[in-house]
Structures are given as C-alpha cells and as structure tokens.
C-alpha positions as a printed Julia matrix, in Angstrom:
104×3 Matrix{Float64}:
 136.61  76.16  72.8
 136.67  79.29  71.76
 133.93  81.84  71.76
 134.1   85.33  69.96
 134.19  88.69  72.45
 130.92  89.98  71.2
 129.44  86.78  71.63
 130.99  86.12  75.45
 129.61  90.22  76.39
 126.23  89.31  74.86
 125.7   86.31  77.14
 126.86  88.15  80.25
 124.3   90.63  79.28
 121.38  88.53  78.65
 118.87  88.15  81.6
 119.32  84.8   83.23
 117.24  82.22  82.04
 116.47  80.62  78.57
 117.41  83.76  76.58
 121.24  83.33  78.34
 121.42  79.41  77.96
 120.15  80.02  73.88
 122.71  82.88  73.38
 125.52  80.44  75.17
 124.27  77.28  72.8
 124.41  79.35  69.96
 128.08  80.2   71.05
 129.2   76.64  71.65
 127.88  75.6   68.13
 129.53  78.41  66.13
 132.78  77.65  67.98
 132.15  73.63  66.94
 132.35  74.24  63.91
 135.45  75.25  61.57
 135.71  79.07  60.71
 132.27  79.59  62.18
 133.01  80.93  65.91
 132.3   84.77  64.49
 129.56  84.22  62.07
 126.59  86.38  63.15
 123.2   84.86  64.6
 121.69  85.67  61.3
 123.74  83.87  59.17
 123.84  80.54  61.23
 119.81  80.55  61.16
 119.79  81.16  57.57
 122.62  78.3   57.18
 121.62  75.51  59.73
 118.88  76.41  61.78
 115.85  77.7   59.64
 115.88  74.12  57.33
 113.4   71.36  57.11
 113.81  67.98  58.42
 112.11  65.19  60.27
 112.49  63.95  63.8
 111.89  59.86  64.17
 111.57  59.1   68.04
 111.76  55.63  69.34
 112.87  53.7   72.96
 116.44  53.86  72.03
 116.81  56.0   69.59
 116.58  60.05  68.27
 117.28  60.17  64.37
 117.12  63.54  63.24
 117.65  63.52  59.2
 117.78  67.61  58.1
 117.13  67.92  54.25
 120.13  68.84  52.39
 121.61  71.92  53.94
 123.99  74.81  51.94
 126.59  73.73  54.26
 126.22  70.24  55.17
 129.97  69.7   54.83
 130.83  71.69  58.13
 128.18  70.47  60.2
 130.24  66.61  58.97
 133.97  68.69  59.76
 132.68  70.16  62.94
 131.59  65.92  64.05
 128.15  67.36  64.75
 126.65  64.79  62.02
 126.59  60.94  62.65
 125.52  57.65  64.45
 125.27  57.85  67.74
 126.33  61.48  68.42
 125.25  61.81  72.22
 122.67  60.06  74.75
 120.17  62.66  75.1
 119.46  62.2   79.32
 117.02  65.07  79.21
 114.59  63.3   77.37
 114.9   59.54  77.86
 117.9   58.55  77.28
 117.87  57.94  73.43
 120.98  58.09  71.32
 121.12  60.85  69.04
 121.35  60.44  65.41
 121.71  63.37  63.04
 121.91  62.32  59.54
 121.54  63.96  56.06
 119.0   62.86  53.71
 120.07  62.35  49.99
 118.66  63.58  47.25
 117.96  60.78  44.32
C-alpha cells in the first residue's frame, strides 16, 4: 500500500507511542482509499472524520452508521463501508459494520 513521503518522514518523526500509531492509521486510510494517499490531515478530518454518526454495540456485533458524508462514495470504492468489514479482537470480538444512513 502505498504511503506518501511526507507522510512516511512524519511517522518516523513522531515520538513513539499513540501520536506515531495515529499518524501511521491516518496513513493506511488515505492510502485505502482511491486518489486519497496525499490528501493532507486537514482535509480527511473535514471529509470523513469530523461527521456525526451513531455507534450500536451488541454481543456480536459493532454497527457504526455515519450520517451522510461529502464523500461517501470513496469510503464504498476504497471497501471501507459494509457488512461485516472486520472482527474487532481488541474489543470483544464483534463484527464490524459501517453503514451509511439514508436520508428520506
């Protein structure tokens, strides 16, 4: 997958830690998704990450359904929307849901 220079020389230059693993996340989602793997931190916020949703836990499953977003269409092209996306381990094992809502 690729991952823009500037992106790469900010992560080796992050302290380790949380700061690091959120610069290198932040990486491997811009390079998911089509066209996106040099967009700047500000712009992907302002796209995907700053929007309003709701979380639904349950035994098995982890739906996450994000209002409509500007670019909805490349999260679908990048295969980050969907049924069943991922068994999230790290919390307990629920499969991971991330859907869409639609407006009436």
């Amino acid at each position: 997958m690729f991952v823009a220079a500037d992106r790469r020389e900010a992560i080796e230059l992050a302290p380790p830690g949380q700061a690091r693993l959120a610069l290198w996340l932040e990486a491997r989602f811009a390079a998911s998704l089509p066209g996106f793997s040099t967009s700047t931190r500000g712009f992907l916020a302002a796209q995907f990450w700053h929007q309003s949703g709701c979380l639904q836990l349950s035994d098995e499953h982890a739906i996450l359904e994000l209002n409509p977003l500007p670019l909805s269409v490349v999260l679908q092209l990048g295969g980050c929307i969907g049924p069943e996306l991922c068994r999230l381990d790290w919390l307990q094992g629920q499969k991971l849901s991330i859907r869409i809502k639609e407006v009436p």
